[in-house]
C-alpha positions as a LaTeX table, in Angstrom:
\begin{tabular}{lrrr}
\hline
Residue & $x$ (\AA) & $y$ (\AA) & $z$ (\AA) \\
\hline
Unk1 & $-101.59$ & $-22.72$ & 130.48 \\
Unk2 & $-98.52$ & $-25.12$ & 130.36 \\
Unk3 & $-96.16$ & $-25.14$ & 127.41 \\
Unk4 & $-94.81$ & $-27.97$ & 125.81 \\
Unk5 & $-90.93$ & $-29.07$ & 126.41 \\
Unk6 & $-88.44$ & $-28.11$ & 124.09 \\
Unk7 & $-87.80$ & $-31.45$ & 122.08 \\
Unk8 & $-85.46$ & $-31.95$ & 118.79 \\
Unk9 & $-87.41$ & $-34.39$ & 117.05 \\
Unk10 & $-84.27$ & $-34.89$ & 114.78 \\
Unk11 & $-81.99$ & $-36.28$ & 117.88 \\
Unk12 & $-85.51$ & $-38.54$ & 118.42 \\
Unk13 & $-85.86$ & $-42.22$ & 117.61 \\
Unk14 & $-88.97$ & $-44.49$ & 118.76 \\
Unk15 & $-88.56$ & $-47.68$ & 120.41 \\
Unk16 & $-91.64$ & $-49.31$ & 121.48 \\
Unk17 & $-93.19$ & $-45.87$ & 121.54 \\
Unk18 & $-90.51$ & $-44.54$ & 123.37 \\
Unk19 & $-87.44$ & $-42.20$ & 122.80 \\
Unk20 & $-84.03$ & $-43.01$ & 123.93 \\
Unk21 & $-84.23$ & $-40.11$ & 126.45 \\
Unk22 & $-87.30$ & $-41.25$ & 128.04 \\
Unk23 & $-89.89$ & $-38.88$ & 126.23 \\
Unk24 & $-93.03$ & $-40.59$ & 125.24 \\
Unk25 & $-94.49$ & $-38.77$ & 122.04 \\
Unk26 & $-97.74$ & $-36.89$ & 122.78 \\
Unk27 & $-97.21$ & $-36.96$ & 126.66 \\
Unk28 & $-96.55$ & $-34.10$ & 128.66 \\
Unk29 & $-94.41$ & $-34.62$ & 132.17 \\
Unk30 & $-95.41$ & $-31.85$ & 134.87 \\
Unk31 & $-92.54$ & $-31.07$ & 137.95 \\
Unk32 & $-93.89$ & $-30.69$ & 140.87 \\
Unk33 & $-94.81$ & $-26.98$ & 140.79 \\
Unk34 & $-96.73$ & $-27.55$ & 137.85 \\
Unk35 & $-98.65$ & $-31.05$ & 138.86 \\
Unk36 & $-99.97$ & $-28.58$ & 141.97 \\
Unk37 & $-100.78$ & $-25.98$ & 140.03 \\
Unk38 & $-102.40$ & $-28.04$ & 137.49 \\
Unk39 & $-104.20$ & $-29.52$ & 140.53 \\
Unk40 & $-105.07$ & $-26.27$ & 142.08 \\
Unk41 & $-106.94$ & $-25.25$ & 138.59 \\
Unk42 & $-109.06$ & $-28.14$ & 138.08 \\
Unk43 & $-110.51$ & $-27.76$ & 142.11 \\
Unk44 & $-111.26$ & $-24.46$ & 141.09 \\
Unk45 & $-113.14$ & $-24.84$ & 138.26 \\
Unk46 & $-114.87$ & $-28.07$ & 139.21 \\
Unk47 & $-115.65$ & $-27.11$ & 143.46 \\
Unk48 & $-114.82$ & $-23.01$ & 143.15 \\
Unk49 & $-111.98$ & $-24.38$ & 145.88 \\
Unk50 & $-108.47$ & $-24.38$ & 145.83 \\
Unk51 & $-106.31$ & $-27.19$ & 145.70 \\
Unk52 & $-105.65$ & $-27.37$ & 148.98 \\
Unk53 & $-108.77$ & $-26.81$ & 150.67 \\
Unk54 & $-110.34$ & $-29.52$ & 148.48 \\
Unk55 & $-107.51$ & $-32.28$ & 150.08 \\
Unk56 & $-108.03$ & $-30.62$ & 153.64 \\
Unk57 & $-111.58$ & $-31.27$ & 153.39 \\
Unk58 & $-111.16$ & $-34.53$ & 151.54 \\
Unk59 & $-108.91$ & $-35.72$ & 154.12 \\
Unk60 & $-111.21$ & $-34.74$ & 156.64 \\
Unk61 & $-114.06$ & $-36.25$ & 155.43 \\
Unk62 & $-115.98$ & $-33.31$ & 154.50 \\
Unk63 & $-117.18$ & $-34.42$ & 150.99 \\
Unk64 & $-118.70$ & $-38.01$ & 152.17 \\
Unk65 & $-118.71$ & $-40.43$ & 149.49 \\
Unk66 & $-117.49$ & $-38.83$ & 146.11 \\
Unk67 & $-119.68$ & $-41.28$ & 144.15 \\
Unk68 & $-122.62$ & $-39.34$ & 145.02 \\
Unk69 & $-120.93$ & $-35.84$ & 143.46 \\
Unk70 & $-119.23$ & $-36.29$ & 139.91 \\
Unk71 & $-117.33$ & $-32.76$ & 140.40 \\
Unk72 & $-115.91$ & $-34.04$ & 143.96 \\
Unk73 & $-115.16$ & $-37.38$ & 142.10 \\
Unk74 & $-113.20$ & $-35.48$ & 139.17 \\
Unk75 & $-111.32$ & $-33.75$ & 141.36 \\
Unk76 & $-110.73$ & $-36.94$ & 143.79 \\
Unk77 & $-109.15$ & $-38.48$ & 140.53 \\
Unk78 & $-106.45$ & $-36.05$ & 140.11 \\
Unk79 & $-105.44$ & $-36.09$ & 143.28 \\
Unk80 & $-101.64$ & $-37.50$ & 142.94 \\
Unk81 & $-101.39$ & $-34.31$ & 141.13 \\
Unk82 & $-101.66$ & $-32.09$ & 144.33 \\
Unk83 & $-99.74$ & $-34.10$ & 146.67 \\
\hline
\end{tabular}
């Protein structure tokens, strides 16, 4: 799926639980490609839609209220992640 950055642990100090160059230990920053993508995967295994169909039809109002479907809801969540 997605691999972890390449991160010298030795060049590493913690400050507050941060690192002086911005990396927060255990957290994993996606660019954009891989936010969609990541997106994309999670529609698909939730709604058997892509990523994009699911905010066409979201946008549209095709789903209703996603309260009443937890898979519509899960996906709802994530969307920053395919914008």
């Amino acid at each position: 799926m997605f691999s972890r950055p390449e991160i010298d642990d030795d060049e590493c100090v913690e400050t507050n639980g941060h690192t002086p160059n911005g990396h927060i230990p255990g957290v994993r920053f996606l660019d954009d490609e891989e936010s969609k993508a990541f997106f994309d995967q999670v529609a698909r295994r939730w709604l058997n839609i892509s990523g994009d169909e699911f905010l066409r039809a979201y946008d549209a109002g095709e789903f209703g209220d996603p309260d009443d479907d937890p898979n519509v809801m899960r996906v709802a969540m994530l969307m920053p992640f395919g914008r």
